[in-house]
C-alpha angles and dihedrals in degrees: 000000000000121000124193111191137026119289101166124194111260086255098071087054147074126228110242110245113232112239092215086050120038116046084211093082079060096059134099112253115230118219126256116256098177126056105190137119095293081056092053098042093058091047087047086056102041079056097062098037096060089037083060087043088047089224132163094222139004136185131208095246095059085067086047101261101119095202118126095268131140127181100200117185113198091189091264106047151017125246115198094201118189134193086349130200137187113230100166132014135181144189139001139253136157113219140147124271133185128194139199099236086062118040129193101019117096108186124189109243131182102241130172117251095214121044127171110201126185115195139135130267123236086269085056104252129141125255148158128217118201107216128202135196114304090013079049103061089042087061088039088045087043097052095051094063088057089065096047101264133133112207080242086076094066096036128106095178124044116181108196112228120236119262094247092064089065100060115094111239135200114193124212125195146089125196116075094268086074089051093072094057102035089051086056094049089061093035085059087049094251118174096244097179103179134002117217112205151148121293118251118293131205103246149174120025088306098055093218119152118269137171127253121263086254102049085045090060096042097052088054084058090040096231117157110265133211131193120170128194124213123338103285086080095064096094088056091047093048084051092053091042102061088046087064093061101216122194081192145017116214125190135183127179086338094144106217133094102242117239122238095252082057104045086048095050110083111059096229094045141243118307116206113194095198119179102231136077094257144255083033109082108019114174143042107328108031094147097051095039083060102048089055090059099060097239122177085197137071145144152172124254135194125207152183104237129236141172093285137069116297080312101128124122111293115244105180143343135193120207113220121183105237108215110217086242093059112112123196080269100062097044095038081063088051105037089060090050094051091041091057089051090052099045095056090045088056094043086054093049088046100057092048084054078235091117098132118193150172141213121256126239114244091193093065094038116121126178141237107210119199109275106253119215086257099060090065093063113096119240111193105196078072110107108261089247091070098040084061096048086048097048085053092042090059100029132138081004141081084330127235099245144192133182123262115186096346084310126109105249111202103206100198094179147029146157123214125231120193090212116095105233094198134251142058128345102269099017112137099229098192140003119219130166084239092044153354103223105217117198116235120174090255114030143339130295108199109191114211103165120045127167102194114208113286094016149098121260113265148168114273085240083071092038092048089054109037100041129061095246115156134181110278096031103152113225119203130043 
């Protein structure tokens, strides 16, 4: 299994000691005097314990070691700081803060933008770090823990976090309909403490191997990223995943039933986002599967997981109209949205202990099977009104298709018209720059979207007049 990121045993790390209930955090740190391996172990362990708290800064007193050290992240690196010292400072700028000894409260504090500190590294030699903005007011609101202070202390205006910001969450997905809500977990300052996905794909007309859309987006947030394999890293995963510490496990199109060990682990539950009005399309390819048939009606649901498929008590849903142009593109698009909305409304739920839920009816379930490669190829003696669901269902990937002179043919877009236009199944009847009108034996098919082999996707107006396409072309084999 491959892990990018730190996610360190409980044993390598301190508990954070809470400022409204331990009088250490209002002491004065003393300096260090020694710098030996007792020195290093404990910066070693500060280190894993804000990298498992996911904080911008930490000093040792907040793990209940009152000595002058401050562990400051400027996104890209580290800085171990002893026995610190301001020299220099600019600027001026009011802005929230939160801190880990106090959970839950941002408070808005006057902090300098520029900030020049001289202190010693863990070998005992002397450094500066040049802080800037955000990095700036870390190594202020640091330093003020050495002398004893909370940024409460300097805040007129204190704003209380909602509950849900203080779970510890671990997010599971991996297409790009998991990137919406995982990207609003982090936008409403969720503890997202560890991301699961699939391992990296060769993808694109290289075939290099690339990351999915989730792990890109948590490596930009530097949270720590799984992707197992097969089955036989489970018990890795399982391992990884206790040290984490969730409160709740979240996925989203992960695309694996979750193993009992799993589902146990996080003390609030597992949390599935599915887009489908459960219990109707259960399974892989519920937005595909709707879209074929036809449906004026779709949703988003979200549910407490259990051992089935996708059969878990039902949290919330939201109900969203589906227009007869819209293509699994589109409502892919929608459907995200909608999920991250719903999420957050169930998180929220979740965290009150006010997540109401119900039991889904088995009798009323259907199911969405993975789309297999054959399902993508046109058949024509199908009525007008299918071959349209199936081009939306399809389209922009991976495109419903049909030959055309020995060539595939993608058709991205089309428009169905009750009245026959003659001819064979398959015959284009007319060609027009806003559609080529296709013969089916119930019904019209009028293409307006088409991507020829070895080609870009274009209008049919392009295709019309790029292409020798004539009236009474067959399509279809």
């Amino acid at each position: 299994m491959q892990i990018v990121g730190s996610i360190t045993p409980p044993e390598q790390r301190m508990d954070i000691r809470r400022a409204d209930e331990d009088e250490v955090l209002r002491q004065e740190s003393r300096p260090v005097k020694h710098f030996n391996r007792a020195l290093g172990e404990l910066l070693d362990r500060m280190k894993a314990t804000l990298a498992h708290h996911r904080g911008a800064g930490l000093a040792a007193v907040q793990v209940g070691v009152p000595k002058r050290i401050i562990l400051v992240s400027d996104g890209d690196d580290l800085h171990e700081l002893i026995n610190p010292e301001i020299i220099a400072k600019r600027g001026s700028e009011e802005a929230f803060e939160g801190c880990l000894s106090l959970p839950g409260i941002m408070g808005e504090v006057n902090r300098p933008t520029e900030v020049r500190l001289q202190a010693y590294d863990r070998q005992g030699k002397k450094t500066w770090l040049d802080a800037q903005g955000w990095t700036a007011r870390v190594v202020c609101h640091e330093m003020d823990h050495l002398d004893g202070g909370i940024f409460v202390d300097k805040s007129e205006r204190l704003v209380r976090m909602p509950a849900y910001t203080q779970m510890r969450l671990v997010f599971m997905g991996t297409p790009e309909f998991s990137v919406l809500p995982l990207q609003r977990l982090l936008e409403e300052n969720c503890q997202v403490v560890g991301v699961v996905t699939a391992p990296d794909r060769p993808r694109g007309r290289g075939q290099k191997e690339r990351p999915s859309p989730v792990k890109h987006v948590a490596l930009e947030h530097n949270i720590p990223v799984m992707q197992p394999g097969s089955s036989a890293d489970e018990p890795e995963l399982i391992q990884h995943l206790e040290w984490l510490e969730p409160d709740l496990i979240v996925t989203v199109a992960y695309g694996r039933i979750l193993r009992s060990d799993i589902l146990n682990l996080p003390n609030k539950g597992c949390v599935n986002v599915h887009p489908s009005l459960l219990p109707k399309y259960r399974g892989a390819a519920p937005l595909q599967r709707q879209l074929l048939d036809g449906v004026q009606e779709s949703g988003v649901t979200t549910f407490w997981m259990d051992e089935g498929t996708d059969s878990g008590p039902i949290i919330l849903q939201r109900t969203v109209e589906v227009s007869g142009e819209e293509n699994a593109g589109d409502l892919h698009d929608r459907l995200a949205e909608v999920g991250a909305d719903v999420l957050i409304e169930s998180l929220d739920a979740i965290a009150r202990d006010e997540a109401k839920c119900r039991q889904q009816d088995d009798e009323l379930a259907t199911y969405a099977p993975k789309i297999t490669k054959e399902e993508l190829q046109i058949d024509w003696r199908r009525p007008a009104e299918d071959v349209v669901n199936q081009i939306r269902a399809f389209s922009p990937k991976p495109g419903a298709w049909t030959k055309w002179k020995g060539q595939r043919l993608k058709i991205l877009r089309a428009e169905y018209d009750c009245a026959p236009a003659g001819g064979e199944p398959g015959q284009i009847a007319d060609l027009a720059h806003d559609g080529i009108r296709i013969s089916t034996p119930a019904g019209t098919c009028v293409v307006t979207r088409v991507q020829p082999a070895g080609s870009r996707a274009m209008d049919v107006r392009d295709f019309i007049n790029g292409y020798d396409l004539e009236v009474g072309d067959i399509l279809g084999e």
